[in-house]
C-alpha positions as CSV (number, residue, x, y, z in Angstrom):
1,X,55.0,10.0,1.2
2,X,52.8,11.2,4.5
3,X,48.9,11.1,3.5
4,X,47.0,14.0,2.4
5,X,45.4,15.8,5.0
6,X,41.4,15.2,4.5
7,X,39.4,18.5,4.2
8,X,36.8,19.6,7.2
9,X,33.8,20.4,5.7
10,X,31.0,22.1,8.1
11,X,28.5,24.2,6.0
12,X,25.6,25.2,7.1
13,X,23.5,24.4,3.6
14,X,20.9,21.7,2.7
15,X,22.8,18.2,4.3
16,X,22.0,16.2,1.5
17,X,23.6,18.2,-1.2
18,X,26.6,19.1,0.7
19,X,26.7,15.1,1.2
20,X,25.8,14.3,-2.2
21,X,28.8,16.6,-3.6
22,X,31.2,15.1,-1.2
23,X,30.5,11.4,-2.9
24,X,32.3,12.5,-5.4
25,X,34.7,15.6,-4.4
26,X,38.7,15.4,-3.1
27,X,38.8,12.3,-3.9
28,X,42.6,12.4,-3.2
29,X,42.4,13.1,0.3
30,X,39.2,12.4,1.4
31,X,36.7,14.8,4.1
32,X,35.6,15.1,7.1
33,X,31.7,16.3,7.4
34,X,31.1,17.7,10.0
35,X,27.0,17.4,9.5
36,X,27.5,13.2,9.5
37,X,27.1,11.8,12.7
38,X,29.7,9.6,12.7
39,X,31.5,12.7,12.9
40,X,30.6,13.8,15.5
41,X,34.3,13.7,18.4
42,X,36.2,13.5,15.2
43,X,40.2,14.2,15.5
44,X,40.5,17.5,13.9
45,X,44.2,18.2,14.9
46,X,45.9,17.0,11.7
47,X,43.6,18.8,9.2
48,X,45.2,21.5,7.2
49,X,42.1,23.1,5.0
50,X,39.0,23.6,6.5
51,X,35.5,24.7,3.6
52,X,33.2,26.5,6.1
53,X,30.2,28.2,6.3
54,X,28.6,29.3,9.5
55,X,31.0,26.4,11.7
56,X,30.1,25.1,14.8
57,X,31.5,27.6,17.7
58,X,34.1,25.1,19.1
59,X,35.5,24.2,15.5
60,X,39.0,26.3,15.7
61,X,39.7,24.7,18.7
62,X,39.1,21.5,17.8
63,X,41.2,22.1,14.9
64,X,44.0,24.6,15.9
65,X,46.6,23.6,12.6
66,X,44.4,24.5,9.8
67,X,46.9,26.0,7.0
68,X,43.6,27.5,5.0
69,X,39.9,28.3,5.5
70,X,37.7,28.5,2.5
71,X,34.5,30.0,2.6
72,X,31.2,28.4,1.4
73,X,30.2,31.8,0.0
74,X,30.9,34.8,-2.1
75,X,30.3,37.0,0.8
76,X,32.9,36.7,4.0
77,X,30.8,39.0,6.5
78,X,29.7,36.4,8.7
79,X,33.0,34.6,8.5
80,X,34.8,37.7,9.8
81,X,33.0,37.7,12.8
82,X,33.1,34.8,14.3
83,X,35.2,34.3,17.4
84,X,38.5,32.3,17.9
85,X,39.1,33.0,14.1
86,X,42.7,31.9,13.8
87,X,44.9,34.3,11.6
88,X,45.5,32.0,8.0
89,X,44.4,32.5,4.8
90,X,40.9,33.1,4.0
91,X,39.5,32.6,0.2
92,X,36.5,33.8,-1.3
93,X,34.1,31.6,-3.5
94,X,34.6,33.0,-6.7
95,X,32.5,31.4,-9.3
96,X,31.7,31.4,-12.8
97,X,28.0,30.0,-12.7
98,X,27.5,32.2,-9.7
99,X,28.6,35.0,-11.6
100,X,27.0,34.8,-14.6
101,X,23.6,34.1,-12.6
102,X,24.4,37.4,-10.1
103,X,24.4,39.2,-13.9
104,X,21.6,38.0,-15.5
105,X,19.2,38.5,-12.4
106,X,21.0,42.6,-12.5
107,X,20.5,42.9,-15.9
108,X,17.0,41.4,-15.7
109,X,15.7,43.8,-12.7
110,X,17.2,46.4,-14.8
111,X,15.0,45.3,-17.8
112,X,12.0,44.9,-16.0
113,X,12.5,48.7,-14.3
114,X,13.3,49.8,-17.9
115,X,9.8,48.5,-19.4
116,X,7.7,49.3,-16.7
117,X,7.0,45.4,-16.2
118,X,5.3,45.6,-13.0
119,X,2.9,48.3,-14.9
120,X,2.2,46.2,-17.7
121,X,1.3,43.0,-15.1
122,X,-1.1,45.4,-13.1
123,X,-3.0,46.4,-16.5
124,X,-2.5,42.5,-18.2
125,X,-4.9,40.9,-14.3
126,X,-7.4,44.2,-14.8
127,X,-7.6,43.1,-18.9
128,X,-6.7,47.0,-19.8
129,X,-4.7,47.8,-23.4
130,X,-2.3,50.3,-22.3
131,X,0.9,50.8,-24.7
132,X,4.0,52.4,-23.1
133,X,6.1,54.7,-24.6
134,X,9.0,54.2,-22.0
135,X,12.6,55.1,-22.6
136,X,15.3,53.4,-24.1
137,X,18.4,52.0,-22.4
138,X,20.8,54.4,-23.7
139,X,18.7,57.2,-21.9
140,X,19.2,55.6,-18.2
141,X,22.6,55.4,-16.3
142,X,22.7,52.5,-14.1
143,X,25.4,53.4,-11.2
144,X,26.5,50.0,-9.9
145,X,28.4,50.2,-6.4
146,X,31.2,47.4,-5.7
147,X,33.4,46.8,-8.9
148,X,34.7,43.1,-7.6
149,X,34.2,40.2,-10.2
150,X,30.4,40.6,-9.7
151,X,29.9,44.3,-10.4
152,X,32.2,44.4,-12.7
153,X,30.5,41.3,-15.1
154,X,27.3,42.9,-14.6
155,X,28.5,46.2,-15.4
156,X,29.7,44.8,-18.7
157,X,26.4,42.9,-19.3
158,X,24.3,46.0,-18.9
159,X,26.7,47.5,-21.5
160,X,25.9,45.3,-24.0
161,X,21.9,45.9,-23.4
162,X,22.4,49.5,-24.3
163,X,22.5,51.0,-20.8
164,X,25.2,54.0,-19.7
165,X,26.9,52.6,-16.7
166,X,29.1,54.1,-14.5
167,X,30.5,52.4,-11.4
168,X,31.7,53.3,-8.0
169,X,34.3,51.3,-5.5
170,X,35.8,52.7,-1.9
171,X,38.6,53.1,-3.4
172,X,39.5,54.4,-7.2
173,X,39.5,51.7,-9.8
174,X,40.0,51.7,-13.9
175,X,38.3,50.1,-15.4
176,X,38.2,49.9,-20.1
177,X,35.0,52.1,-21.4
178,X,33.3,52.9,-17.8
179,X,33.4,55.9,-15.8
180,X,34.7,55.5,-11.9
181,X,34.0,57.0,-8.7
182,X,35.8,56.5,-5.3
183,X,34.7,56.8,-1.5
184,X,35.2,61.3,-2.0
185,X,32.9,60.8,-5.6
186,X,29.9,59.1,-3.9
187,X,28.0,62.3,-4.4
188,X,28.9,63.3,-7.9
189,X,28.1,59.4,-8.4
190,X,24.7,59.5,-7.1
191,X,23.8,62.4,-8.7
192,X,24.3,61.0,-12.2
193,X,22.8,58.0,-11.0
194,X,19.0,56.7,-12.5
195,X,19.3,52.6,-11.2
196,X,21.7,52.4,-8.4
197,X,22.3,48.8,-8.5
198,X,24.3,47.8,-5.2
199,X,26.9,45.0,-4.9
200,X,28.8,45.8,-2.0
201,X,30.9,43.4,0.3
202,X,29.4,44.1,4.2
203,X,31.9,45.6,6.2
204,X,31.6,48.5,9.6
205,X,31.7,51.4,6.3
206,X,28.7,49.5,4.1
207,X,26.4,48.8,6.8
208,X,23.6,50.5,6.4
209,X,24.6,52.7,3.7
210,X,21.7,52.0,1.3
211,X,19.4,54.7,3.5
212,X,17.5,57.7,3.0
213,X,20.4,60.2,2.8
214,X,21.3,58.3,-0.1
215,X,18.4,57.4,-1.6
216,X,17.6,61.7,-1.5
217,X,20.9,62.6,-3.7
218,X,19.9,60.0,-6.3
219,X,19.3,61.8,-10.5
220,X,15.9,63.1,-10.2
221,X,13.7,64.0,-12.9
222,X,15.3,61.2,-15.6
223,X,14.3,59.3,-17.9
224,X,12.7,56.5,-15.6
225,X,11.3,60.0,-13.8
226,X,12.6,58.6,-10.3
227,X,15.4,56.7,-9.7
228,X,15.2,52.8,-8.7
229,X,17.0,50.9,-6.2
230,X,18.5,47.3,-6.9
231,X,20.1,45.3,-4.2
232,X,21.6,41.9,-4.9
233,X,24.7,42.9,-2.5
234,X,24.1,41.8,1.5
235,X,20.8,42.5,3.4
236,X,22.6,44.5,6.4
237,X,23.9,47.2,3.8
238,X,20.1,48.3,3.5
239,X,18.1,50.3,5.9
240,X,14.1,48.3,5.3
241,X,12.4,51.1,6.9
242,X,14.2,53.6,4.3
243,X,13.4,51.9,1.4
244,X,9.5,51.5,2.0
245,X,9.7,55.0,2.9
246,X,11.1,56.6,0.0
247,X,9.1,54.2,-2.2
248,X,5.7,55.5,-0.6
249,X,7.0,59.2,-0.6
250,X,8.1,58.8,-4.2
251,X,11.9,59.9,-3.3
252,X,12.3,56.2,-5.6
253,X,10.1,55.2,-8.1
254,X,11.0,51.1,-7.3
255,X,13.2,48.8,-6.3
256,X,14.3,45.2,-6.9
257,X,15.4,43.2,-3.4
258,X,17.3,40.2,-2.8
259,X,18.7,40.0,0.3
260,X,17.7,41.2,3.7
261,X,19.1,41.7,7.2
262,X,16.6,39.0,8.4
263,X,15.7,36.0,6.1
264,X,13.2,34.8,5.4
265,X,11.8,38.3,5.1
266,X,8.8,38.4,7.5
267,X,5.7,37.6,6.1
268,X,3.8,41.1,7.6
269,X,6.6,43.3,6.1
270,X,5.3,46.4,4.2
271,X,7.8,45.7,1.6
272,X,5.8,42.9,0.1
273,X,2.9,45.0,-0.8
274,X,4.4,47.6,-2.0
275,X,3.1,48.5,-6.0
276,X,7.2,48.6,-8.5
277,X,8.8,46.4,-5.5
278,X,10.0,43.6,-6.2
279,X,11.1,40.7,-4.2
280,X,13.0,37.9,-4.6
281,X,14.1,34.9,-1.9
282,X,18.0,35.2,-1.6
283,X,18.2,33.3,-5.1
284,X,19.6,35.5,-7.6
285,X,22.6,33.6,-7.6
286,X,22.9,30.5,-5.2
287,X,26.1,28.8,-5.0
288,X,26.5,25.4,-6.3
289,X,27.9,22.6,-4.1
290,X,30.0,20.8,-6.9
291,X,31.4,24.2,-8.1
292,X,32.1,25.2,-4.8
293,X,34.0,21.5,-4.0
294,X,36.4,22.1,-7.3
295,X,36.9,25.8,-6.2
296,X,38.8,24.4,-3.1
297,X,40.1,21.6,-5.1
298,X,41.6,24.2,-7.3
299,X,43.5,25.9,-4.9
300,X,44.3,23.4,-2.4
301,X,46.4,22.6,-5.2
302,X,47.5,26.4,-6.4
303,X,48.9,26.1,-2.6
304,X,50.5,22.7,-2.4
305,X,52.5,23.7,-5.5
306,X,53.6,26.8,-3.9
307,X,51.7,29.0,-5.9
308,X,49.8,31.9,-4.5
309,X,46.0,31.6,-3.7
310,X,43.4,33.3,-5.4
311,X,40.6,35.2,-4.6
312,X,42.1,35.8,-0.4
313,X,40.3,37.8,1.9
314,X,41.7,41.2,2.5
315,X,41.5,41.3,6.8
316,X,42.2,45.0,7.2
317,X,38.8,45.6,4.7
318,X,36.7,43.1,5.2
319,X,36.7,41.5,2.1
């Protein structure tokens, strides 16, 4: 029986996990690390699966009879980009951890918008008593845009907290107990929307599209008073500049942030300073090495048994 073809492994993460993980992962067929020296002029012909994430620019030549590429992430933007990239199949990391952790830091920005938490921290370092009166959850529809397995879980979540939800996708989906929209119902969408909670894939239709046009057709006059912005989705599908506008200009009333076009976000950026903004590092839901290694495990096998992958990478959308 020929050998099992190792699996290359170049991801641009923290070394020392990625190595760390490998001690123990495909322990059937072994890896090749690309981040290990003694690497470094390796044979890559005979590989057939390659887990990458940001590869080197030379890698798809080196190896030109890959079968599979898996990506190191949820997202596939910067995969589909990169040049010399050979036509196979491409899978997504779909995760549970990763997931449930995208969920609870929605669901938790939600809260915190909800409750007026920023307010209360403002009044808690000036010592000032101030009880709110705010609204319940049932009073505020939370519009989430991008119904893939992480919209869709926090979707459900924010059900179960008490908020209305509705949800909107490019193209029409049905989904149990929660209104749709499609790419001709962004409007009608927008306009019954109070936290607009964006998970979108980055493709040439997404970039950008969280700007001031959009922000302007927003529900006005809610519950929450102004609508909020929440953005766990990818940094490029967000226009900075628009956001700190219509924050200052009261067009939104906050917004929660976790990605951005550039990261680290730069340390003089207005959106820092900005009173119901709030920030957070790229962290709401970072993938796990070891979950990532079974993930590929997983299907490497799905595909060796002839069974058909999971979770592949649609070319003609960009996701």
């Amino acid at each position: 029986m020929p050998a099992k073809s190792p699996v290359l492994v170049d991801l641009k993460f923290d070394s020392a996990s990625v190595a760390k993980a490998l001690e123990t992962a495909f322990a059937d067929r072994g890896s090749i690390n690309l981040a290990d020296p003694a690497s470094k002029g390796a044979d890559l012909t005979h590989v057939d699966y390659a887990l990458l994430w940001k590869p080197d620019a030379d890698l798809f030549e080196r190896a030109p009879n890959l079968k599979v590429i898996f990506s190191g992430g949820a997202g596939v933007d910067s995969m589909m980009s990169i040049a010399g990239l050979p036509d196979i199949p491409m899978v997504r990391f779909v995760d549970r951890s990763l997931t449930v952790r995208m969920s609870e830091w929605v669901v938790m920005q939600c809260l915190m918008h909800l409750r007026d938490a920023q307010g209360h921290f403002r009044n808690q370092r000036q010592h000032i008593w101030a009880p709110q009166h705010g609204p319940e959850a049932a009073d505020v529809t939370v519009g989430v845009m991008g119904l893939g397995v992480l919209g869709c879980d926090a979707a459900a979540k924010l059900k179960v907290m008490g908020f209305n939800v509705i949800g909107w996708s490019r193209s029409k989906k049905e989904i149990d107990s929660m209104e749709t929209f499609d790419a001709g119902g962004l409007d009608a969408f927008l306009g019954r929307t109070d936290i607009l909670v964006g998970l979108l894939p980055l493709t040439p239709e997404t970039a950008g599209i969280y700007n001031a046009s959009l922000f302007s057709k927003l529900h006005r006059n809610g519950a929450l008073g102004k609508p909020v912005f929440i953005n766990a989705g990818r940094g490029k599908s967000q226009v900075a500049a628009d956001i700190a506008s219509a924050v200052r200009n009261g067009i939104l009333g906050g917004a929660s942030l976790d990605v951005f076009a550039v990261e680290p976000l730069a340390a003089d950026d207005p959106l820092w300073d900005l009173e119901n903004v709030i920030i957070t590092p790229h962290d709401s839901a970072v993938s796990e090495e070891k979950a990532l290694m079974r993930h590929v495990e997983e299907q490497i096998a799905r595909f060796e048994r002839g069974e058909p992958l999971q979770h592949l990478v649609d070319r003609s959308r960009g996701y």
